[in-house]
C-alpha distance (Angstrom), angle and dihedral (degrees) to the residues before:
residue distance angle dihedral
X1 . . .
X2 3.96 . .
X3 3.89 127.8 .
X4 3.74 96.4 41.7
X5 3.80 96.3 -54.2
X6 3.97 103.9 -32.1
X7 3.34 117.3 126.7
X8 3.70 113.3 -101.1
X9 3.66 113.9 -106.4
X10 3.73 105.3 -153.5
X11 3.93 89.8 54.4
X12 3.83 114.6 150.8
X13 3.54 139.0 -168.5
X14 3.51 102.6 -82.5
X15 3.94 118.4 -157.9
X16 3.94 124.2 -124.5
X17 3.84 116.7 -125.5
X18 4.05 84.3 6.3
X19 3.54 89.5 -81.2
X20 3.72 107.9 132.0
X21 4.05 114.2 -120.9
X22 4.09 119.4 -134.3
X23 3.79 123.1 -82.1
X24 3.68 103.8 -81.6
X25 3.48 109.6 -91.0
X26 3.50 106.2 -131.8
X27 3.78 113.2 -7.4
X28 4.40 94.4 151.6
X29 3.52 121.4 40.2
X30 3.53 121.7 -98.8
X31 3.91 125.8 54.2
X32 3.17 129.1 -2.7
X33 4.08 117.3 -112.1
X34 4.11 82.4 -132.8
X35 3.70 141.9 37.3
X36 3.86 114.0 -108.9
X37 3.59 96.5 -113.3
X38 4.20 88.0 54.5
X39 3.75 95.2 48.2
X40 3.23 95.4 48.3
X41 3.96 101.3 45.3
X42 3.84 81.6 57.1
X43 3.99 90.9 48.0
X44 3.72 88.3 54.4
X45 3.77 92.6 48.7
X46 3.50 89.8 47.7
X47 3.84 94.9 48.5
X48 3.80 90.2 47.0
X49 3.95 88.6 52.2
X50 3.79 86.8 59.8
X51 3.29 110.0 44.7
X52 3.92 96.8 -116.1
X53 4.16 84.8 156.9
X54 3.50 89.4 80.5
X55 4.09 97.4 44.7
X56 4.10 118.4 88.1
X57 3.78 118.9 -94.5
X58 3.54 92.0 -107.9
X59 3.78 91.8 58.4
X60 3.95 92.9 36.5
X61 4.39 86.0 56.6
X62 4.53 85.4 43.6
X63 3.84 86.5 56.8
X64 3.67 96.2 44.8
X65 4.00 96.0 39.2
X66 3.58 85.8 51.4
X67 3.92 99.6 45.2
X68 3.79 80.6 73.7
X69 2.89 122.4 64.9
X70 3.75 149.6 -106.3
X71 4.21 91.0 -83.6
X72 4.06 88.7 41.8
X73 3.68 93.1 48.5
X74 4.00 96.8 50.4
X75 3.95 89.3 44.1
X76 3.69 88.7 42.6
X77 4.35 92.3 55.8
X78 4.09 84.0 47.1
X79 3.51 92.9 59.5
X80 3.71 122.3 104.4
X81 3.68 123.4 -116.9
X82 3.93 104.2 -108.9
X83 3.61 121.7 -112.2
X84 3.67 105.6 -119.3
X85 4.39 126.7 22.5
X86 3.45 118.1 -170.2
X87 3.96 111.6 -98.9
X88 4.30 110.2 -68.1
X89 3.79 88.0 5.4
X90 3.98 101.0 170.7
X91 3.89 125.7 -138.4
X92 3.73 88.0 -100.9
X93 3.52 101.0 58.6
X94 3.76 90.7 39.2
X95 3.38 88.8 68.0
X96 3.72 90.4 44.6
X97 3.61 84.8 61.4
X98 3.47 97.8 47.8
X99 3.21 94.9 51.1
X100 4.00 98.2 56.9
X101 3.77 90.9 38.3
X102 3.94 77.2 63.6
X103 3.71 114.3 34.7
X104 3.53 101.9 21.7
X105 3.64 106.8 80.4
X106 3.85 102.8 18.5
X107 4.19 92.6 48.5
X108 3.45 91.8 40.2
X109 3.39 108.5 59.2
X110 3.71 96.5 33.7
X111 3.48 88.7 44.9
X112 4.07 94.2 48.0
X113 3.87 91.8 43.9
X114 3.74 82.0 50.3
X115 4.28 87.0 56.4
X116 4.32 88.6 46.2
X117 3.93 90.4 54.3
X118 3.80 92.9 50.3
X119 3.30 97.3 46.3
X120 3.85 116.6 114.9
X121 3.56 130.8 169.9
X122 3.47 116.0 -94.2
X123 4.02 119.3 -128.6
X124 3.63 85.7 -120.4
X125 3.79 100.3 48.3
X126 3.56 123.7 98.5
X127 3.80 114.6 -131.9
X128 3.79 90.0 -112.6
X129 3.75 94.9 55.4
X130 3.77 88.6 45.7
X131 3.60 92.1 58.8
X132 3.77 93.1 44.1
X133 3.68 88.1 48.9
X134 3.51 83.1 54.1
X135 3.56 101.9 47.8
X136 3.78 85.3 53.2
X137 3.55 100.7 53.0
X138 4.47 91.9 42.1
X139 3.96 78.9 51.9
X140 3.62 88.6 69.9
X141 3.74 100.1 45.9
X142 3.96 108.9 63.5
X143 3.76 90.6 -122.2
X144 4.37 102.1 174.6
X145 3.92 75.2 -125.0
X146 3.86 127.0 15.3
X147 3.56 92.0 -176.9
X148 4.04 81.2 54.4
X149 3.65 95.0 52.5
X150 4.21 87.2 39.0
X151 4.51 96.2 79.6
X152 3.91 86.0 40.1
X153 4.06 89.1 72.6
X154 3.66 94.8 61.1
X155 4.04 100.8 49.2
């Protein structure tokens, strides 16, 4: 530690290996700047990049508890254990689990219907590719009817 033994105050993430981790994923509350399923496929990059394979469990489950954030760790420790694992399910994947169980459904769809409302037509984009962009975003978002939801875009 700096300054005689006081924490230093302008401490940042720091990667290991020099490869940079992911953006936290949630480090305020409220949303989360990217879907589960996004955040995670660049967690497991970014674990793969450093070897975390060969680290212990315990260490694999620090990495990934800290890779999100201040906001995701508190909501994380709240969570309750789930009722059933698959058979020899280690701590790591448990949280893993947990982790989808809680983020996967609820951040995705808010966070996809989020993407369909923001999406504009680019000056570029052909009406027909807008509306297939469309369709492929209201796919996402468990509208009753995406096709519904589709017209609503372009009022």
């Amino acid at each position: 530690m700096a300054n005689g033994g006081v924490p230093n105050a302008n401490f940042t993430t720091t990667s290991l290996s020099g490869i940079e981790p992911p953006p936290k994923f949630l480090e305020k509350p409220g949303l989360t700047p990217l879907a589960w399923n996004e955040w995670k496929q660049l967690y497991d990059t970014y674990a793969e990049a450093i070897g975390t394979e060969e680290f212990t469990l315990k260490r694999q489950t620090a990495i990934l508890l800290n890779s999100l954030g201040m906001e995701g760790q508190r909501r994380y420790h709240k969570l309750p254990e789930l009722q059933t694992y698959p058979v020899d399910t280690n701590d790591f994947t448990k949280a893993i689990l947990k982790l989808q169980k809680e983020f996967k459904i609820k951040q995705n769809i808010l966070t996809e219907r989020f993407k369909f409302r923001k999406c504009s037509q680019l000056q570029e984009q052909t009406i027909t590719e807008y509306i297939a962009t469309l369709r492929d975003l209201a796919s996402l978002c468990e509208f009753n009817d995406p096709d519904d939801a589709i017209p609503d875009q372009f009022i």
